[in-house]
VMD Tcl script that builds the backbone (N, CA, C; Angstrom):
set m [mol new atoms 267]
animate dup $m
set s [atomselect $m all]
$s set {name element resname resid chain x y z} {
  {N N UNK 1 A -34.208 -3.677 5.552}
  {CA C UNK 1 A -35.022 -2.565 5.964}
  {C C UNK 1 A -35.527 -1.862 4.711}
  {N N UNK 2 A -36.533 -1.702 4.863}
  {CA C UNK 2 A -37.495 -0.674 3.147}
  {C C UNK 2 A -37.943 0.209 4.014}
  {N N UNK 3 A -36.899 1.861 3.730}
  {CA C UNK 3 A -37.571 2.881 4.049}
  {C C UNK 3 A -37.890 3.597 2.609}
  {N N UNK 4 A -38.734 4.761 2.845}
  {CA C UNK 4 A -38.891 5.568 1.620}
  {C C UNK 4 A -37.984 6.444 1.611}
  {N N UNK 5 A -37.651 7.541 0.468}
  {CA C UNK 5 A -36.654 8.372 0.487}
  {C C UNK 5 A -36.878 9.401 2.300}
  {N N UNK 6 A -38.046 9.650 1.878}
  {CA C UNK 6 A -38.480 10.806 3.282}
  {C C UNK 6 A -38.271 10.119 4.531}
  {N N UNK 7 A -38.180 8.899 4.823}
  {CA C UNK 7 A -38.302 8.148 5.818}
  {C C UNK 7 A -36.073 8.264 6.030}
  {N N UNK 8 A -35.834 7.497 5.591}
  {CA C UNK 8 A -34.788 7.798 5.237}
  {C C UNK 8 A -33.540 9.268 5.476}
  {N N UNK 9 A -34.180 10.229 4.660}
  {CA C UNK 9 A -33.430 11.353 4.868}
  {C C UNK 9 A -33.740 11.862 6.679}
  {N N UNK 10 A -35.175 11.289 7.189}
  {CA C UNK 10 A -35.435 11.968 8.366}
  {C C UNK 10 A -34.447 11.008 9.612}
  {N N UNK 11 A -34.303 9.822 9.235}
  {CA C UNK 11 A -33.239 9.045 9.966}
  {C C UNK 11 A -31.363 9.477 9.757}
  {N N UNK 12 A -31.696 9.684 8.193}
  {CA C UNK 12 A -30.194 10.318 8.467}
  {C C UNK 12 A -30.091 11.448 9.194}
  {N N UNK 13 A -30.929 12.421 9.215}
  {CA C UNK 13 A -30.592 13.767 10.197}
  {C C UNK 13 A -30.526 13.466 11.617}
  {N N UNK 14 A -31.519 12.548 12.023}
  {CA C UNK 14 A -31.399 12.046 13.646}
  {C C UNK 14 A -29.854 11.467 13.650}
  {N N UNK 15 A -29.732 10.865 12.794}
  {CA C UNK 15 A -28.337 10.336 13.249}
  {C C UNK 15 A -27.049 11.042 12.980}
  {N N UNK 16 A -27.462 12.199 12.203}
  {CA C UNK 16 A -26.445 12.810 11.844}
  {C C UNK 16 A -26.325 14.106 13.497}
  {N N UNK 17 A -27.862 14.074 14.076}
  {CA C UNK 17 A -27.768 15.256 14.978}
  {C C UNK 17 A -26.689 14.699 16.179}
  {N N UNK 18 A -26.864 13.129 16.470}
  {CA C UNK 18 A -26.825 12.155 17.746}
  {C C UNK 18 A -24.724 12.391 17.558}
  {N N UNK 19 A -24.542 11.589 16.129}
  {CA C UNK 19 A -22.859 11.614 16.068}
  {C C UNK 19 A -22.308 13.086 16.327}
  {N N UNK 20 A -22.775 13.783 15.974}
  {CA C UNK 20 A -22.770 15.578 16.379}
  {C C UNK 20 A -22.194 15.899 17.833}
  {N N UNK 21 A -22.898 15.195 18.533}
  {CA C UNK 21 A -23.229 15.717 19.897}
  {C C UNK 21 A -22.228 14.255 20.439}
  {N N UNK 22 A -22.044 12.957 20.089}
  {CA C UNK 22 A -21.161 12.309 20.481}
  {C C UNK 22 A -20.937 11.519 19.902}
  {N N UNK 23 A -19.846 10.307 20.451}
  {CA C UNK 23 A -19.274 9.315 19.385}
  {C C UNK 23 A -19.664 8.125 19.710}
  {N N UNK 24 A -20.445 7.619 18.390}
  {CA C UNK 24 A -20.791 6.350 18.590}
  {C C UNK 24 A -20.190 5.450 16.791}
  {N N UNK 25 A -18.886 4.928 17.071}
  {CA C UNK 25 A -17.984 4.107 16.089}
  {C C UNK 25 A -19.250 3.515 15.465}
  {N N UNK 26 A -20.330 2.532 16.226}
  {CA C UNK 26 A -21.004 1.420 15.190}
  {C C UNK 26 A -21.888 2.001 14.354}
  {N N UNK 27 A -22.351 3.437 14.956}
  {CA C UNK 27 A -23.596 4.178 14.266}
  {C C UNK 27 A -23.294 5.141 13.160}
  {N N UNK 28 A -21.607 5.415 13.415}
  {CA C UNK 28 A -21.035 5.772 11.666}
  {C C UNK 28 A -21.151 5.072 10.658}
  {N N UNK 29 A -21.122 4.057 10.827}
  {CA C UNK 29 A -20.949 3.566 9.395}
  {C C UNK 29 A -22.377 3.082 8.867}
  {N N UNK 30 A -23.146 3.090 9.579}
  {CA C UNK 30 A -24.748 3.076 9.577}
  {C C UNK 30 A -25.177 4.465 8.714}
  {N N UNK 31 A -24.410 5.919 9.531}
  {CA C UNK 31 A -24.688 7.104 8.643}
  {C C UNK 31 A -24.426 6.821 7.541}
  {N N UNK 32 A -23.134 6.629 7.197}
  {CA C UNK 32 A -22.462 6.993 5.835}
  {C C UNK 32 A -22.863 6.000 4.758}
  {N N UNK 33 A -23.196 4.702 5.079}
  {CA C UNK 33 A -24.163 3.831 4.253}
  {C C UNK 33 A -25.047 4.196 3.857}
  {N N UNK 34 A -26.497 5.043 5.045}
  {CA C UNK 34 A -27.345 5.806 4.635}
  {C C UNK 34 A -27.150 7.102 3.464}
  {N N UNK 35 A -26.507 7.346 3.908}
  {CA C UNK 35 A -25.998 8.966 3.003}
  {C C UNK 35 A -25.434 8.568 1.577}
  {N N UNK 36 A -24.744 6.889 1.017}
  {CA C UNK 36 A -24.350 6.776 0.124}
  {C C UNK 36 A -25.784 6.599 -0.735}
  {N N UNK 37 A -26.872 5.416 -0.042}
  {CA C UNK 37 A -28.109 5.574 -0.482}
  {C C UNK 37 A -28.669 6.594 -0.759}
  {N N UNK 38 A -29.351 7.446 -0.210}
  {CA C UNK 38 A -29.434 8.871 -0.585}
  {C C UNK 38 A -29.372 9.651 -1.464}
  {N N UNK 39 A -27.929 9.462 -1.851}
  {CA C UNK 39 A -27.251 9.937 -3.040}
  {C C UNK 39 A -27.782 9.142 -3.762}
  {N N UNK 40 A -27.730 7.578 -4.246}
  {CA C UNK 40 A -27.797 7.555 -5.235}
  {C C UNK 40 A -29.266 7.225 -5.503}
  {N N UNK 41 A -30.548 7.412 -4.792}
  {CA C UNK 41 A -31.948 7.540 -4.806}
  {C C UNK 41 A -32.095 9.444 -4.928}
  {N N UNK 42 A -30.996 10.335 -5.547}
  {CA C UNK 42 A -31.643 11.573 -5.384}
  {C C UNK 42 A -32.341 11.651 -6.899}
  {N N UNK 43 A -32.708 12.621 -6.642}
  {CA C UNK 43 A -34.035 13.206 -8.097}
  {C C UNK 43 A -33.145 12.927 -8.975}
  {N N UNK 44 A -33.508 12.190 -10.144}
  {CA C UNK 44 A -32.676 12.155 -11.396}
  {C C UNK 44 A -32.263 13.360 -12.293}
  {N N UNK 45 A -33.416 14.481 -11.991}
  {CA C UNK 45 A -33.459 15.966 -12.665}
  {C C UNK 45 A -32.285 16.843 -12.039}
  {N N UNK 46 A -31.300 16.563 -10.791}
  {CA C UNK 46 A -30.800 17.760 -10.504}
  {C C UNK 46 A -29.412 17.683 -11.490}
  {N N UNK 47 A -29.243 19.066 -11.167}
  {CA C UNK 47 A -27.675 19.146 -11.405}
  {C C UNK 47 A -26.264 19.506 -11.104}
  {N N UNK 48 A -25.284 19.640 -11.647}
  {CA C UNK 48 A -24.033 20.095 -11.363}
  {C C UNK 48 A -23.255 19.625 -10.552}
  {N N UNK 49 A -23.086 18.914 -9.507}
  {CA C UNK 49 A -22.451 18.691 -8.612}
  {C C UNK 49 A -23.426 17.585 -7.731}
  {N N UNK 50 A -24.793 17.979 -7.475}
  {CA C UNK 50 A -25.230 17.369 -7.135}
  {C C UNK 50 A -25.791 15.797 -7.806}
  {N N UNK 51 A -25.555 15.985 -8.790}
  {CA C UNK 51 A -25.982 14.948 -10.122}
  {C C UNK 51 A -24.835 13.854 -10.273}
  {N N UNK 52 A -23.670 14.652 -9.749}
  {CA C UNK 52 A -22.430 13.864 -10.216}
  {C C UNK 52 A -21.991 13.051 -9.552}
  {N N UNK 53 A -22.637 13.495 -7.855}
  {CA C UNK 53 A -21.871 12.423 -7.006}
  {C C UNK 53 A -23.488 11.664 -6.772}
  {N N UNK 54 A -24.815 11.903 -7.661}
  {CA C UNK 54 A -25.542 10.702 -7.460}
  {C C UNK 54 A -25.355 9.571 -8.344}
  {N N UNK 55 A -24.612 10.108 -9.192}
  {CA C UNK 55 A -24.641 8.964 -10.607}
  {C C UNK 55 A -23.313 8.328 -10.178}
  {N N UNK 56 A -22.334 8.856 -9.106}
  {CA C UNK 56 A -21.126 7.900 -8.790}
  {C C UNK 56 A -21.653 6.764 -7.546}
  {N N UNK 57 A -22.593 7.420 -7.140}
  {CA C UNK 57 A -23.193 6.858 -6.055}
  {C C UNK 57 A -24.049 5.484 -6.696}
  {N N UNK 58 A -24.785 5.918 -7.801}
  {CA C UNK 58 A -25.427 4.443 -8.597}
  {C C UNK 58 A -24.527 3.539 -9.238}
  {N N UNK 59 A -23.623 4.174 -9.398}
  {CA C UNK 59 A -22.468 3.702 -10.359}
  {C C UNK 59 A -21.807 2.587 -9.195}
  {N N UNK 60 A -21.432 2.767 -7.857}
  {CA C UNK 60 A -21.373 2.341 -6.778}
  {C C UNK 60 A -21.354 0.812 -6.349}
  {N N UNK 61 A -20.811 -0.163 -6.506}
  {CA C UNK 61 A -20.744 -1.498 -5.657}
  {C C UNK 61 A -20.762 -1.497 -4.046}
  {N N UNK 62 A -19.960 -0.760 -3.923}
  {CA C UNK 62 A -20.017 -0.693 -1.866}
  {C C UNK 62 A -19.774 0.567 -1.506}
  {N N UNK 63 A -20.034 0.777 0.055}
  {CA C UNK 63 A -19.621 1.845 0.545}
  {C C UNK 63 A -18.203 2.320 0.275}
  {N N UNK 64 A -17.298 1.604 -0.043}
  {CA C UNK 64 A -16.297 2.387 0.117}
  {C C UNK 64 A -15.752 2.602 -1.372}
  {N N UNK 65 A -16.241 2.036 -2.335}
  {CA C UNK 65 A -16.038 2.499 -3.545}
  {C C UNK 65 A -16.732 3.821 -3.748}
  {N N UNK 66 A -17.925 4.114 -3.514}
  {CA C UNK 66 A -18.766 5.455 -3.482}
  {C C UNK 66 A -17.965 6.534 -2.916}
  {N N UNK 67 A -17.386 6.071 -1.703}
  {CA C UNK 67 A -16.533 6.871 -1.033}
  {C C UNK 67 A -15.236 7.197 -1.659}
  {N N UNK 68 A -14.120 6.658 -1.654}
  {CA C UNK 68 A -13.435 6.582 -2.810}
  {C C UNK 68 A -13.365 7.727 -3.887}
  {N N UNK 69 A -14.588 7.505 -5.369}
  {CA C UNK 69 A -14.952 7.987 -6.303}
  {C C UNK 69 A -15.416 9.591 -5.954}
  {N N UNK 70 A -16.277 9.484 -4.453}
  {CA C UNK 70 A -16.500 10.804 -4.229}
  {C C UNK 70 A -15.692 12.227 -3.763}
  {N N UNK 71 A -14.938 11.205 -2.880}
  {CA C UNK 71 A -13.288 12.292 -2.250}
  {C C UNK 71 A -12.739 12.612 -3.892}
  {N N UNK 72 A -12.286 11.542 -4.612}
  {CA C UNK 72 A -11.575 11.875 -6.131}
  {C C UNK 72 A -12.581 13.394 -6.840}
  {N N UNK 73 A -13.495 13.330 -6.689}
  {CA C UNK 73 A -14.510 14.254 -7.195}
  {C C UNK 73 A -14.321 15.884 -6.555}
  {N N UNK 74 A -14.614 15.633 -4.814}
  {CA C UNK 74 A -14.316 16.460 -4.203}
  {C C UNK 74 A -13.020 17.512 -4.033}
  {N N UNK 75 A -12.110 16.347 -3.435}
  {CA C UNK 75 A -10.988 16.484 -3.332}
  {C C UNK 75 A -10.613 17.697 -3.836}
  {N N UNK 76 A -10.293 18.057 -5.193}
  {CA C UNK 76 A -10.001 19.035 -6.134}
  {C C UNK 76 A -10.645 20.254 -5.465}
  {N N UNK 77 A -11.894 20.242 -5.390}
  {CA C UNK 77 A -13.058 21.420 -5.508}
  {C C UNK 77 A -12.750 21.888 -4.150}
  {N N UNK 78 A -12.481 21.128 -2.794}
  {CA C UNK 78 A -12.153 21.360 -1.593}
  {C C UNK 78 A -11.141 22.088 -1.505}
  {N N UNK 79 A -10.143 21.640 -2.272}
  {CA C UNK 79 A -8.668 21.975 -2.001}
  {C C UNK 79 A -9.060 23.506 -2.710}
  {N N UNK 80 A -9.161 23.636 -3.630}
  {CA C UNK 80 A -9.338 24.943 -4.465}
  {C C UNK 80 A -10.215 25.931 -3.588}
  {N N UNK 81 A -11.184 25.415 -2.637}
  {CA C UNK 81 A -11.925 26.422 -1.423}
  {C C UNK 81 A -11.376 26.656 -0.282}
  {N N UNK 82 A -10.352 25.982 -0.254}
  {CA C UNK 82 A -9.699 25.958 1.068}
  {C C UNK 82 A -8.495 26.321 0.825}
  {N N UNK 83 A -7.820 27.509 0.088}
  {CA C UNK 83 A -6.924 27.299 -0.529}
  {C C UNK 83 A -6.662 28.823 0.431}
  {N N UNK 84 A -5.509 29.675 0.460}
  {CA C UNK 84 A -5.530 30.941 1.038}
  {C C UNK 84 A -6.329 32.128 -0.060}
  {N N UNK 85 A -5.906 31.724 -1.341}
  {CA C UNK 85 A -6.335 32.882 -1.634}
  {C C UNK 85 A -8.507 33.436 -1.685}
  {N N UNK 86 A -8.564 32.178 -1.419}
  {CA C UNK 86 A -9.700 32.025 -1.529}
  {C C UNK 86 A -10.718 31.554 0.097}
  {N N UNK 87 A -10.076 32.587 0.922}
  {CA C UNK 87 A -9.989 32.861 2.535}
  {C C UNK 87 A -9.850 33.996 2.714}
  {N N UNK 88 A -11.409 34.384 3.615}
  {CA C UNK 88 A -11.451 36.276 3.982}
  {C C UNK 88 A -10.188 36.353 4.968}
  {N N UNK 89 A -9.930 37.643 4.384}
  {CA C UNK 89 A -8.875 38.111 5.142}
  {C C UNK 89 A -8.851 38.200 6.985}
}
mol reanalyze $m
mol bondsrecalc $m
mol representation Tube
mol addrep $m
């Protein structure tokens, strides 16, 4: 399949609206394939966070290495937001 980036991001949101609203097992892993692409087709100019998980994303052999590399990335930054002290009272 050759979509363009715009073509693309507008299919991931349909499919991201559809798994939302219910569960369809074969059409996950369809998202999250899409979404690893994504990442690693984003603007080469951004930064900080967003830069880091596109260049792990190019860096990338398969879905689940991307995945993988990206939780390791996250992981930390999640835990530290989700942490109590850092939860309105």
């Amino acid at each position: 399949m050759d979509l363009s980036v715009e073509e693309a991001s507008v299919l991931h949101e349909a499919l991201e609206q559809l798994l939302e609203s219910q569960s369809f097992p074969r059409l996950e892993r369809v998202h999250r394939l899409l979404s690893w692409r994504l990442a690693a087709a984003s603007d080469e100019t951004a930064s900080g966070l967003t830069a880091e998980l596109a260049r792990l994303a190019r860096e990338a052999s398969t879905l689940e290495e991307y995945e993988a590399a990206r939780d390791r990335v996250l992981g930390p930054i999640l835990e530290r937001l989700e942490s109590p002290e850092n939860r309105d009272p």
